[in-house]
C-alpha positions, 0 to 999 in steps of 0.5 A, a space after each residue: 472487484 474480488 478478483 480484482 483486488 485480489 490479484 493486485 493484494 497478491 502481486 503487491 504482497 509479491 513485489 514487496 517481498 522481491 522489493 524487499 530481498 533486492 534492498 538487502 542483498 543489493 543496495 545495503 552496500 550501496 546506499 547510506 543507512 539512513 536511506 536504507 532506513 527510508 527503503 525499509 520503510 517503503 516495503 513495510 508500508 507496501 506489505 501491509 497495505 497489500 495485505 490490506 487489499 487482500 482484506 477488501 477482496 474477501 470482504 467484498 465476497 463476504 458482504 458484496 461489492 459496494 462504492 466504499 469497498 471500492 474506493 478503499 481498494 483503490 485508495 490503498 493501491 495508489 497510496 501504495 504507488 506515491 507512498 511506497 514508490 516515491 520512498 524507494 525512488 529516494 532513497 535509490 536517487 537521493 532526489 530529495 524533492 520527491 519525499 513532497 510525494 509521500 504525504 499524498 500517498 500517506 493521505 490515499 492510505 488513511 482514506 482507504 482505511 477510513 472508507 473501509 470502517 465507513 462501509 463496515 459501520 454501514 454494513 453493522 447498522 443494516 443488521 
């Protein structure tokens, strides 16, 4: 699960950077501001969250693999695909009927988060 989680922190991290520098340089010309704005947003989110991953692998190699850890990872990758992934999409296609999406993904973020304070709380009341 480490590893696991490690390596998809470091390839989100890496393609939101790339995500990133593909919006500046290629759809800042193309797309309106407010889109690029709602673009923008999608790899703010990403980046954090993906650091957010990366948080989880070396917590579990600090405490130990648990379900909460667990669910946190995975939470925080699929928020990462319906949140950041439908931002991106709209703004790209202006299909407005996949901003329904993004509040899914938002809800993946705020559980992975809520399931890593749940796990640290456990961890402080064993101690």
């Amino acid at each position: 699960m480490q590893r696991t989680f490690m390596a998809w922190g470091a390839l989100l991290a890496m393609l939101g950077v790339a995500i990133g520098a593909f919006g500046a340089h290629m759809l800042k010309s193309i797309i309106s501001e407010d889109y690029m704005q709602v673009y923008e947003t999608g790899v703010h989110y990403q980046m954090i969250h993906a650091l957010g991953l990366i948080l989880i692998a070396l917590v579990v190699g600090q405490w130990g693999e648990s379900t909460r850890l667990r669910w946190a990872g995975w939470l925080l990758c699929s928020g990462i695909v319906l949140f950041s992934g439908s931002l991106y999409v709209l703004s790209i296609t202006g299909v407005k009927v996949l901003g329904a999406i993004t509040p899914l993904g938002g809800v993946c973020f705020i559980a992975g988060w809520i399931f890593l304070v749940v796990e640290a709380f456990s961890r402080r009341a064993e101690t």
